[in-house]
C-alpha positions in Angstrom: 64.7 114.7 197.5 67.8 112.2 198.1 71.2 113.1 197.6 72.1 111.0 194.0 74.8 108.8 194.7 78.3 109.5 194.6 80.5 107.0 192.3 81.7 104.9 195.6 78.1 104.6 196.4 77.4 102.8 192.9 80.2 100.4 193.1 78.7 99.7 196.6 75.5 99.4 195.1 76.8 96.9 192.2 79.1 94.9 194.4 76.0 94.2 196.7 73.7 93.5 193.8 76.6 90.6 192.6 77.1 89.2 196.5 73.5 89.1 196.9 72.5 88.1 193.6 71.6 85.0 191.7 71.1 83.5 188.0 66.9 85.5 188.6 68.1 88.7 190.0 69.7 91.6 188.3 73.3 92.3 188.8 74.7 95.4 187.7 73.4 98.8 187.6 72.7 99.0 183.9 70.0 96.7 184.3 68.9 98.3 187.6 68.8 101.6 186.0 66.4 100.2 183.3 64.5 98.7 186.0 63.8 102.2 187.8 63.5 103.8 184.7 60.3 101.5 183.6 59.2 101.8 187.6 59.3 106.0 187.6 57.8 105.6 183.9 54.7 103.2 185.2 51.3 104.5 185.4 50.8 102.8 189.0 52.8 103.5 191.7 55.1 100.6 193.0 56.0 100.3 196.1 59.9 99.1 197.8 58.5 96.2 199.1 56.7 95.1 195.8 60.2 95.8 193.7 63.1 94.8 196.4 62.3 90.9 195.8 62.0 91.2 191.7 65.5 93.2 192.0 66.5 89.7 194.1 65.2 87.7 191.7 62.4 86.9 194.1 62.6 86.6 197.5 64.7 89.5 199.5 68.4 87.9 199.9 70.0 86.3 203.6 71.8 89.3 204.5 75.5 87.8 205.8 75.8 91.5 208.3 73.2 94.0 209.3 75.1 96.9 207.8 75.3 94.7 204.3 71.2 94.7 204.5 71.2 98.6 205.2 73.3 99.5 203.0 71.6 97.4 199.9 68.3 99.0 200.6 69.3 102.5 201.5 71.4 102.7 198.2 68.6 100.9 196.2 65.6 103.2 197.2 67.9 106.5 196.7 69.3 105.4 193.3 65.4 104.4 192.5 64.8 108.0 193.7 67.7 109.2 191.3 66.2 107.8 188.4 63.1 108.7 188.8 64.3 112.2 189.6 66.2 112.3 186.1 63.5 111.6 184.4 61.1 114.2 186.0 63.5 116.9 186.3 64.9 116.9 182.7 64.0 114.0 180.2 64.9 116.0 177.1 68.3 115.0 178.4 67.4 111.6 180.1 70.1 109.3 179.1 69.6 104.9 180.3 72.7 104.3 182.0 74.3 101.6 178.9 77.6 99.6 179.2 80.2 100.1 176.6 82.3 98.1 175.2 85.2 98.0 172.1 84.2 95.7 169.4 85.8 95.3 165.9 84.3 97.7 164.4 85.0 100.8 167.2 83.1 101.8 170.6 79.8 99.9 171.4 76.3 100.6 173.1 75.4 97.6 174.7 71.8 97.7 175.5 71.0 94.2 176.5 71.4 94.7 180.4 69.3 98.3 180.5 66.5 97.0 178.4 66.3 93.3 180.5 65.7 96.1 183.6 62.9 97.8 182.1 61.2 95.0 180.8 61.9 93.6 184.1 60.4 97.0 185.8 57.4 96.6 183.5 56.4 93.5 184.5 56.6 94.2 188.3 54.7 97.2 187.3 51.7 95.1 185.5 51.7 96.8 182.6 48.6 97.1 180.6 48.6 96.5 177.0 49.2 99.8 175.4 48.2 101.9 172.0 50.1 101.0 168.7 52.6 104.3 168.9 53.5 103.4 172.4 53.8 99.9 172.2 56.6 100.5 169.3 58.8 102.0 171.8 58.3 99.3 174.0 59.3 97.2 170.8 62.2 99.0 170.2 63.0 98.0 173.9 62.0 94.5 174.4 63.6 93.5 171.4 67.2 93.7 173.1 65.2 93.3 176.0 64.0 89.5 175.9 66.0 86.3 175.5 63.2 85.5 172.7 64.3 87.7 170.4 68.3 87.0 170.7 68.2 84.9 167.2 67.3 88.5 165.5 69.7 90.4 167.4 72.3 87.6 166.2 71.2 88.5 162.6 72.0 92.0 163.0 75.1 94.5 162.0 77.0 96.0 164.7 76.0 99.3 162.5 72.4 97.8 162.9 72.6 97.5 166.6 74.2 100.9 167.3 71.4 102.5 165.0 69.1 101.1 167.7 70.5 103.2 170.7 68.7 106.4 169.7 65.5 104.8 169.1 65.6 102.9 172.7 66.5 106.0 174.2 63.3 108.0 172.6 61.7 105.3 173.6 62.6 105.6 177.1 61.6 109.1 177.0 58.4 108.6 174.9 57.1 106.2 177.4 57.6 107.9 180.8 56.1 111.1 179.0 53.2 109.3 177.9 52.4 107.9 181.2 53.3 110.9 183.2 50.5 112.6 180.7 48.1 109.7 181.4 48.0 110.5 184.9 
């Protein structure tokens, strides 16, 4: 197992993701911790060079220094370890890694970047189509998790949206469990 990262590591991590990134790849590590967290709950093993690109937006990025490229995949295959770990060792108390935020109405749970990163992680996964009980937790996900579905998240309370934060996080948890006990 890989040491997990130390905080300077993550804001290494995240200031690579933005000077690499581009309007296709993600950018912050609440999305990139939804991404690892749909990879380590996948029922098929995917491989660095599989995910590295989607995490790009496509292609691997033109590193400007050698150490930059190093360092961007050393830190992304131990924090895809991390997460993966976190969910194997202890996912009674897995918790996504959410922004927050201060809105009106108090502190916020914003979703929108972790759930883009799993759906994200699902689709580099392949994901097959999956049984009614599962496929509501990946519901509960997509639906702050897709630019489709922005018109209903519009239509929604603040009190409404926070109520959602449990339910993605069981779904998190209900998801890797149920494809862990698949294979």
């Amino acid at each position: 197992m890989l040491p997990a990262l130390s905080d300077k590591e993550l804001t290494r991590l995240e200031d690579l993701l933005i000077t690499y990134g581009n309007d296709y790849s993600v950018l912050n590590l609440a999305e990139l911790n939804g991404f690892f967290t749909a990879l380590a709950s996948s029922p098929t093993l995917v491989m660095p060079e599989q995910w590295l690109p989607a995490v790009a937006g496509g292609k691997v990025p033109k590193f400007k220094k050698p150490a930059h490229e190093e360092a961007y995949t050393a830190l992304m295959l131990r924090y895809a370890d991390q997460v993966g770990e976190a969910l194997a060792d202890d996912l009674e108390h897995f918790e996504p890694l959410f922004e927050q935020s201060e809105a009106e109405e108090g502190p916020a749970v914003i979703m929108e970047e972790w759930c883009f990163g799993y759906m994200r992680g699902t689709q580099v996964a392949g994901w097959d189509e999956l049984p009614p009980e599962q496929d509501q937790w990946l519901k509960a996900i997509s639906l702050h998790g897709l630019e489709d579905n922005y018109e209903l998240l519009d239509a929604m309370s603040f009190v409404e949206l926070q109520a959602c934060v449990p339910q993605v996080i069981e779904a998190a948890r209900g998801l890797y469990r149920y494809q862990k006990q698949r294979h």
